[in-house]
DRENMAR-298473 format. One record per residue (C-alpha): z negated, x, y negated; residue number from 1; chain. Coordinates in pm, whole numbers, plus 50000, padded with zeros to 5 digits. Layout:
BEGIN
<node><c3>Z</c3><c1>X</c1><c2>Y</c2><num>NUM</num><chaine>A</chaine></node>
...
//
This chain:
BEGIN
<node><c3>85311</c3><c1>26512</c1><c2>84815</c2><num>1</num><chaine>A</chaine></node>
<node><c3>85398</c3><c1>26428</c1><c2>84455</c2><num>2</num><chaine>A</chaine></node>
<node><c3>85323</c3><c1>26141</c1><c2>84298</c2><num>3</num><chaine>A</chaine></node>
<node><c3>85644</c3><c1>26048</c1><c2>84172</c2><num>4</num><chaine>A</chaine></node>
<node><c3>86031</c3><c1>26123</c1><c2>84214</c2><num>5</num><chaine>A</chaine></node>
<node><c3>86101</c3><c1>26220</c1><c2>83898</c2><num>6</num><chaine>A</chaine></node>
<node><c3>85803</c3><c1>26512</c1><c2>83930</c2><num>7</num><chaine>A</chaine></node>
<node><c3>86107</c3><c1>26736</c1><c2>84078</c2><num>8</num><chaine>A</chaine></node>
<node><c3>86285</c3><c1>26668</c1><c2>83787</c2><num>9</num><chaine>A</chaine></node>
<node><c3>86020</c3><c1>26785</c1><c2>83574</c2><num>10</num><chaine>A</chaine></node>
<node><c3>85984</c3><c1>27137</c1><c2>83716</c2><num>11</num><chaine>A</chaine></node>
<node><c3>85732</c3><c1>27029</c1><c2>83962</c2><num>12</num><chaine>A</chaine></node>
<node><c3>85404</c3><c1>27195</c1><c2>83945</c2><num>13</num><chaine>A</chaine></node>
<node><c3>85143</c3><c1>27148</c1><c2>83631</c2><num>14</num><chaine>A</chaine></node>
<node><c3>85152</c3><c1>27496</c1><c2>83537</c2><num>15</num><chaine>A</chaine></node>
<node><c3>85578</c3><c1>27522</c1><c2>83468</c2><num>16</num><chaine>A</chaine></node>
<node><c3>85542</c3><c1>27179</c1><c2>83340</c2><num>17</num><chaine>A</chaine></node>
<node><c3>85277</c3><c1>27363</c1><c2>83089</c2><num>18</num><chaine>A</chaine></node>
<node><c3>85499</c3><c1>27668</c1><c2>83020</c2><num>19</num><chaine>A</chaine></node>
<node><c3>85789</c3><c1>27491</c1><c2>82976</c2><num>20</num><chaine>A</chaine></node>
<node><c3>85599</c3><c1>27218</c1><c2>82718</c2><num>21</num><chaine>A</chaine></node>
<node><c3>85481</c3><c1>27512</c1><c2>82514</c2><num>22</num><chaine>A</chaine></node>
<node><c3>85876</c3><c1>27662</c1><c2>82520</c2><num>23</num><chaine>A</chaine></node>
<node><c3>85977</c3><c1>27309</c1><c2>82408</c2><num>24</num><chaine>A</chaine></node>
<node><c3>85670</c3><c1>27202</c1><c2>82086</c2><num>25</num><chaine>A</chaine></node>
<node><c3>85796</c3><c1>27583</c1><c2>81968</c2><num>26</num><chaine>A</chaine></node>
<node><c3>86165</c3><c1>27479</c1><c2>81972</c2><num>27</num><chaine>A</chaine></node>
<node><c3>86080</c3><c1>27190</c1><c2>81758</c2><num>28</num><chaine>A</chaine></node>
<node><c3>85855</c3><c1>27291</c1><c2>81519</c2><num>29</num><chaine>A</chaine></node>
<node><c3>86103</c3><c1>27348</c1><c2>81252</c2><num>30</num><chaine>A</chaine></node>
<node><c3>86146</c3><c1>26959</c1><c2>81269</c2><num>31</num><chaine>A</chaine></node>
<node><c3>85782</c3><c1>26846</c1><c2>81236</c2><num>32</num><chaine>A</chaine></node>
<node><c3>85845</c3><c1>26735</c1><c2>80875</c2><num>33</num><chaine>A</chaine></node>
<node><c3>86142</c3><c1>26543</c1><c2>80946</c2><num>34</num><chaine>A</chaine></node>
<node><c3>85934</c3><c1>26339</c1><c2>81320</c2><num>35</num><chaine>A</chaine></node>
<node><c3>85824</c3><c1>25952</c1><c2>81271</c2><num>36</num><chaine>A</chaine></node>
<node><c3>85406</c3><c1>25959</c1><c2>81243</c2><num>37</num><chaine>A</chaine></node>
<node><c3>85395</c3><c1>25881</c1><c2>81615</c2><num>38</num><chaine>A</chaine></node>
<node><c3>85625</c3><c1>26173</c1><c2>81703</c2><num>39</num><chaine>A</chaine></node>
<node><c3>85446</c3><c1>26389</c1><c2>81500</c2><num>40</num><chaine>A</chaine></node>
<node><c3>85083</c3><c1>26265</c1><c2>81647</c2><num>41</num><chaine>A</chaine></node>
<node><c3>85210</c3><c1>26307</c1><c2>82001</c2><num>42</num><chaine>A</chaine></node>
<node><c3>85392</c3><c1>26670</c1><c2>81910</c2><num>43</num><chaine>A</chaine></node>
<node><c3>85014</c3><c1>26777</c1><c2>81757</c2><num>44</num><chaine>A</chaine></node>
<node><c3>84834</c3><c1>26648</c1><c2>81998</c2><num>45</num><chaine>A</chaine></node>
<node><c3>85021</c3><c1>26866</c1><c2>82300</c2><num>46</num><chaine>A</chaine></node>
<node><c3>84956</c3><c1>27156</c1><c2>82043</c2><num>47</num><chaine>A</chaine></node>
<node><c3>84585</c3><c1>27149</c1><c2>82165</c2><num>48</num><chaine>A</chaine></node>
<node><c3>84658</c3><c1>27012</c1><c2>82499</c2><num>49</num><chaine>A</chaine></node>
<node><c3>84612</c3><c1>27233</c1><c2>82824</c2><num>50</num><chaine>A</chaine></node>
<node><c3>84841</c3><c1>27043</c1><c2>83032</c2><num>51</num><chaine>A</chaine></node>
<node><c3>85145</c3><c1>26812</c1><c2>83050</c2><num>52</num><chaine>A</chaine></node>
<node><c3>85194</c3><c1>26502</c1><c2>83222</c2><num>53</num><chaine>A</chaine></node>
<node><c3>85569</c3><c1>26446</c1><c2>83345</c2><num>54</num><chaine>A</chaine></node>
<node><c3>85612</c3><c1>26141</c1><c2>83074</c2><num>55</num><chaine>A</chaine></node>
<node><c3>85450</c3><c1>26409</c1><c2>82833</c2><num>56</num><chaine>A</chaine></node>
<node><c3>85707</c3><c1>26667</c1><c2>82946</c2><num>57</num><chaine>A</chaine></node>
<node><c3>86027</c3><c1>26428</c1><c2>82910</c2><num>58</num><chaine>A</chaine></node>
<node><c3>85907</c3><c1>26301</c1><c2>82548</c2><num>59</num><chaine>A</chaine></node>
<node><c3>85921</c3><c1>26628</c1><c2>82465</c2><num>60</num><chaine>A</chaine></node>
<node><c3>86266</c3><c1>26636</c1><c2>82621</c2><num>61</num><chaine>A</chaine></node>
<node><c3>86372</c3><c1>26379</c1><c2>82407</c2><num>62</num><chaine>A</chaine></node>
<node><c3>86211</c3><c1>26501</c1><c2>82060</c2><num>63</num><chaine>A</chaine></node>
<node><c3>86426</c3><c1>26849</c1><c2>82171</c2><num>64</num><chaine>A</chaine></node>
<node><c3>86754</c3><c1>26651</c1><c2>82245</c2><num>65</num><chaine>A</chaine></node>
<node><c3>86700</c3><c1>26398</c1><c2>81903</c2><num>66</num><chaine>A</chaine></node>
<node><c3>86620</c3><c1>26672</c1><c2>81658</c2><num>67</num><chaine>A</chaine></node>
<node><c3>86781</c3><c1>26967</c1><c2>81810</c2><num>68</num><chaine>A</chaine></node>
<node><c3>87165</c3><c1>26835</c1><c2>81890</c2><num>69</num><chaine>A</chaine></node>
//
């Protein structure tokens, strides 16, 4: 049972959450310069990170949409 509704949103299990969080910090990286300090704590902290919460997954969501679009 998950936890939450939006966790099907998210792509569901921890380790495609994972995959896709490391698809998404790569995607990004050209714009680390340009993040506020907290973006750019968060976006180096899920550098070292082994796993991705679903609010960790759709702030990096965001920080792809903001800086990407």
């Amino acid at each position: 049972m998950t936890y939450h509704p939006l966790t099907r949103e998210s792509g569901s299990d921890a380790d495609r959450r994972r995959q896709e969080a490391v698809d998404l910090l790569q995607m990004i990286r050209p714009y680390v310069e340009d993040m506020k300090p907290h973006e750019r704590k968060f976006w180096n902290d899920m550098q070292e990170s082994s796993f991705c919460t679903v609010k960790q997954l759709f702030w990096l969501r965001d920080l792809r949409d903001k800086f990407t679009r």
